[in-house]
C-alpha positions in Angstrom: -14.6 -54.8 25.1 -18.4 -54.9 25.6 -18.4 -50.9 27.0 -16.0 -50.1 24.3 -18.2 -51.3 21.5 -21.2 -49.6 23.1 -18.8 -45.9 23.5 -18.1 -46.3 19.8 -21.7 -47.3 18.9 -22.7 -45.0 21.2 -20.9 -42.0 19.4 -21.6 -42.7 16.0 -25.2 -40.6 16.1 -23.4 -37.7 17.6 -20.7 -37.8 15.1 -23.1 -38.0 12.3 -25.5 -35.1 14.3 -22.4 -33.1 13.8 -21.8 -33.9 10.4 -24.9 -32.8 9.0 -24.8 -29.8 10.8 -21.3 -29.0 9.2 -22.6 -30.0 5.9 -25.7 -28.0 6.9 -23.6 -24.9 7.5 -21.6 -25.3 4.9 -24.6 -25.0 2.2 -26.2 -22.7 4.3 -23.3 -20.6 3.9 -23.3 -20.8 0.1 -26.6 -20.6 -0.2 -26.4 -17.5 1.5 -23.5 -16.4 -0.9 -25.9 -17.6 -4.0 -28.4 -15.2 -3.2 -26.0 -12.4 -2.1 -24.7 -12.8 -5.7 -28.4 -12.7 -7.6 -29.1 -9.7 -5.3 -26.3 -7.5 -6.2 -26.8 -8.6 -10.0 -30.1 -8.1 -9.9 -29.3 -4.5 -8.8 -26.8 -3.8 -11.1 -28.8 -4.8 -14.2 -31.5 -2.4 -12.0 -29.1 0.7 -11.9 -28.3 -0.2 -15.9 -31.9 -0.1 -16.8 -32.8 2.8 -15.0 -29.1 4.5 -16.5 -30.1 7.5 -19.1 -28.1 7.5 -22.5 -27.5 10.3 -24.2 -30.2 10.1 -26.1 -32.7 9.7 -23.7 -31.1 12.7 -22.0 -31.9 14.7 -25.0 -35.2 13.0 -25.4 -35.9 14.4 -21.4 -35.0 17.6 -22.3 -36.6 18.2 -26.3 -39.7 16.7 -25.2 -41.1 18.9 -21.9 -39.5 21.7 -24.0 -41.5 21.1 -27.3 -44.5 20.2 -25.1 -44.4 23.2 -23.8 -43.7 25.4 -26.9 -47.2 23.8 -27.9 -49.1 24.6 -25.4 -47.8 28.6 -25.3 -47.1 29.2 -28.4 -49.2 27.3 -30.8 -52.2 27.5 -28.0 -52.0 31.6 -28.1 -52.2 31.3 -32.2 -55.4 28.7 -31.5 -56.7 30.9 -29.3 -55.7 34.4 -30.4 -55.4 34.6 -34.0 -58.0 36.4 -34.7 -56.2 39.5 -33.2 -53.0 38.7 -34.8 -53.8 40.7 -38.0 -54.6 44.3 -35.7 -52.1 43.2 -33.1 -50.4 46.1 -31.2 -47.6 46.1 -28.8 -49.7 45.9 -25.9 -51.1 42.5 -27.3 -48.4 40.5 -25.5 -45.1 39.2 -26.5 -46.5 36.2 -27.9 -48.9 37.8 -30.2 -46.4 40.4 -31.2 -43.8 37.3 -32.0 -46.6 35.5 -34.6 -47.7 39.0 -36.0 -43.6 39.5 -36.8 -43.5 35.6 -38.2 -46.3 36.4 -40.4 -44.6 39.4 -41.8 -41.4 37.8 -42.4 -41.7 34.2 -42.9 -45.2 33.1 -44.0 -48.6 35.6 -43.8 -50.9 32.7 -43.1 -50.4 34.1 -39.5 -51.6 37.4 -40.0 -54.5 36.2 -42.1 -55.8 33.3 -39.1 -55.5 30.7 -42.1 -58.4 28.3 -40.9 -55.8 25.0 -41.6 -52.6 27.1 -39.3 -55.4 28.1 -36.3 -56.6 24.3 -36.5 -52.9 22.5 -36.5 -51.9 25.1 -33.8 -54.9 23.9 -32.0 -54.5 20.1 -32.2 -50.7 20.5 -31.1 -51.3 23.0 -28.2 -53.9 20.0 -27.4 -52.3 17.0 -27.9 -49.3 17.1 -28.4 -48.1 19.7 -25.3 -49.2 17.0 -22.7 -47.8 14.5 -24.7 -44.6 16.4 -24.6 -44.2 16.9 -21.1 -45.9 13.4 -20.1 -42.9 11.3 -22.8 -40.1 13.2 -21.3 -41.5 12.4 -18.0 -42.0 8.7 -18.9 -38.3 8.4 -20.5 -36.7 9.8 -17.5 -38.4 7.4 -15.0 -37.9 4.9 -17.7 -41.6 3.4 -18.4 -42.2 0.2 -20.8 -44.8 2.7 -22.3 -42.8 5.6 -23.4 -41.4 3.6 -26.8 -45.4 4.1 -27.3 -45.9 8.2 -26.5 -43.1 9.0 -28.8 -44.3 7.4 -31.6 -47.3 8.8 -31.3 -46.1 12.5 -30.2 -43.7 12.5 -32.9 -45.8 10.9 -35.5 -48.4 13.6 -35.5 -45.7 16.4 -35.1 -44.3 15.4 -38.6 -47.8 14.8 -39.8 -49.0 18.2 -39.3 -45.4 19.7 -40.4 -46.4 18.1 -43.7 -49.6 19.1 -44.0 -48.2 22.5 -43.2 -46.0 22.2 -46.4 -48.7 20.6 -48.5 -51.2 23.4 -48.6 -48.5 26.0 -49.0 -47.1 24.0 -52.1 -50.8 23.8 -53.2 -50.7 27.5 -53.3 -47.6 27.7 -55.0 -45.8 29.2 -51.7 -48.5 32.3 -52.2 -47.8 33.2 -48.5 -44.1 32.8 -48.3 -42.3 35.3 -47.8 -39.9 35.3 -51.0 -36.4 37.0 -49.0 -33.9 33.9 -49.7 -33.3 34.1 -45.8 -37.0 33.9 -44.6 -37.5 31.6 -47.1 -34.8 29.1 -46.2 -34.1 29.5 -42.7 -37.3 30.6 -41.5 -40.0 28.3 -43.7 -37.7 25.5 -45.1 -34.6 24.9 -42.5 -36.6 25.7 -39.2 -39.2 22.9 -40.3 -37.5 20.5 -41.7 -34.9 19.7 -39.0 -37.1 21.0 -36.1 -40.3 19.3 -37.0 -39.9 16.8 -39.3 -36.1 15.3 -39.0 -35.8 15.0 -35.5 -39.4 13.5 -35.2 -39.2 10.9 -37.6 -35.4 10.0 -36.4 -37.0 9.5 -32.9 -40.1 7.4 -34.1 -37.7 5.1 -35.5 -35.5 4.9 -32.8 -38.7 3.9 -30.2 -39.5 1.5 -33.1 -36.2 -0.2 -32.9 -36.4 0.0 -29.2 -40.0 -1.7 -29.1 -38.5 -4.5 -31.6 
């Protein structure tokens, strides 16, 4: 019975060898599944993050577009408005398009009003790259674009209020009286363009940041 005893003895550390490897394997194995599962929802709260809404979608495309309507457009004026008064048709488009706007809407353009030529300056300035740099922050999704927009859009409804201010100062001496250039032009083309949609977006970022 002696050789028996020893066989059984004998056996037990290769029975418990191959225990612990199958309990081994076995939390290998979901161990293994464990960090399959934080991988794949790690990348799908990744691909969620980096997923545009609509209103970033908008954002990517208003803000390059506005930053670049600053630097052509209000730039020229900064640059240019000197010659917008004697402006001719080989001036440019550009010129030609503020000489028209300063006939029809508002004639601080075709008199280089010193506070127009120094808004047009600080926004072909600041805010064009700022434009083109929040629309490129918001697409790649950056933790500092909540930031740029408040700025950018801060300012941009700053200046379109200032813009109003002085003319109201003036009792709208340089408006152009025609109920259409008046409203559409002046009043409508502002206050959506430059001073609704700006202050909807800062406090959108805001909420965003909070």
């Amino acid at each position: 019975a002696t050789p028996d005893v020893l066989l059984r003895v004998g056996g037990a550390p290769e029975r418990a060898c191959g225990l612990a490897h199958a309990l081994s394997s076995a939390g290998g194995a979901r161990l293994r599944a464990m960090l399959l599962r934080d991988a794949l929802a790690a990348s799908a709260h990744e691909r969620h993050e980096r997923r545009l809404t609509r209103v970033d979608r908008a954002i990517v495309a208003w803000a390059p577009w506005t930053g670049v309507m600053h630097i052509c457009v209000n730039g020229t004026f900064a640059l240019m408005n000197f010659i917008v008064p004697t402006s001719a048709s080989n001036n440019g488009l550009i010129v030609a398009a503020w000489r028209f706007w300063g006939q029809q809407v508002d004639r601080r353009y075709i008199e280089s009003d010193p506070f127009v030529a120094a808004s047009d300056a600080v926004q072909a300035v600041l805010l064009g790259p700022l434009g083109l740099l929040y629309g490129w922050a918001t697409f790649h999704r950056r933790p500092y674009r909540h930031v740029l927009g408040i700025i950018e859009c801060t300012i941009i409804a700053y200046t379109t209020v200032l813009y109003f201010a002085t003319e109201i100062h003036t009792n709208f001496a340089h408006v152009n009286r025609n109920p259409v250039s008046l409203w559409l032009g002046f009043v409508v083309f502002n206050i959506l363009f430059r001073t609704a949609i700006p202050i909807g977006l800062v406090a959108r970022e805001c909420r965003q940041i909070a």
